[in-house]
N, C-alpha and C positions, 0 to 999 in steps of 0.2 A: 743398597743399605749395607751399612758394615756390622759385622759382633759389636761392636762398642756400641752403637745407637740400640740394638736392641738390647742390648744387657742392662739399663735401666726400667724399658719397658717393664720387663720380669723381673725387678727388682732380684737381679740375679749378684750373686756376689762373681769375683772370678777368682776360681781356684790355680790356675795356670794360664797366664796372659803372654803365649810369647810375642818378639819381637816386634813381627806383623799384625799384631792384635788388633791394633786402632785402623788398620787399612783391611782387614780379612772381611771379603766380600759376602753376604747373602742374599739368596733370591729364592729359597723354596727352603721347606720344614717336611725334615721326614720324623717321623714320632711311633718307636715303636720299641718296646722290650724284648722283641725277640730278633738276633743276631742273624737270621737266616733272611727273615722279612728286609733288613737294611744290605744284605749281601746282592739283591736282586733289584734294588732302585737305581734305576737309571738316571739319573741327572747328575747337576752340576753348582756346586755354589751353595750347598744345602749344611743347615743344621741337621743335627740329629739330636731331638729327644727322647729323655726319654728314662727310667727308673732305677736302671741296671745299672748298679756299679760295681763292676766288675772287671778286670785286663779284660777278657775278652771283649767287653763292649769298647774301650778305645784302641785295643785292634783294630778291630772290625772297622770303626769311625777311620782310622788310619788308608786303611784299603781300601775300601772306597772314594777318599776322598772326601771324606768329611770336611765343611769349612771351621768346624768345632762340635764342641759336646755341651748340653745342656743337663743336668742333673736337676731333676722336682721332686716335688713330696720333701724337702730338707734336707734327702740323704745326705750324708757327709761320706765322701770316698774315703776309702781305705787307702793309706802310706804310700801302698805299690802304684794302687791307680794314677795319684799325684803324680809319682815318681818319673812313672810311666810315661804319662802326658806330657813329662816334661822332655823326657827323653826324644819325643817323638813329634814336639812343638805342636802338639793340637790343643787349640783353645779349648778350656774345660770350665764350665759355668757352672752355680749353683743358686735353686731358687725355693723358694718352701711353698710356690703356686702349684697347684697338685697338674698333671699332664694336660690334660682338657683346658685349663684356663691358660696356659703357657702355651700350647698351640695356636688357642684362640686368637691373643694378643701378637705373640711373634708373625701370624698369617693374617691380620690386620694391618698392624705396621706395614710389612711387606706390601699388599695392594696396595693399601694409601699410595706408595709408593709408585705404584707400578702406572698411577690413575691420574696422579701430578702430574 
């Protein structure tokens, strides 16, 4: 499944769509506000949600390898975050579904998927 299929799911808007946006692959959802918790997930191909908007949170998504960022609860990122993301070509999402129902949904679509 790509960010574009699931960003209407979550009725997500996109704050920073680069290039590869419509092709940027998904297969796993990490969802977590704390930066140290996403430092230590091993996988591959993963969103990251999650409430922090902050540079360090699209660092962090950076370094690892994040396939993008999902923003809930509405935040709206601050200048630099944008900026940043744009810098650094990481997809950056925004959705007003609070963490829990945005997990939900992004880790349904996914099996569905995984079960076709």
């Amino acid at each position: 499944m790509t960010l574009a299929q699931i960003a209407p799911l979550l009725h997500a808007t996109i704050m920073n769509g680069p290039v590869d946006f419509e092709s940027t692959v998904v297969s796993h959802v990490v969802a977590s506000d704390l930066m140290s918790d996403v430092l230590v997930a091993h996988t591959e191909n993963f969103i990251l949600i999650t409430s922090l908007a902050s540079d360090q949170m699209i660092r962090t998504a950076d370094l690892v390898g994040a396939s993008g960022v999902i923003l809930v609860n509405g935040k709206q990122p601050p200048a630099s975050l944008t900026k940043l993301a744009k810098e650094l070509e990481m997809p950056l999402l925004g959705t007003a579904l609070p963490k829990f129902e945005a997990c939900l949904a992004a880790g349904q679509a996914l099996l569905q998927e995984t079960t076709a």
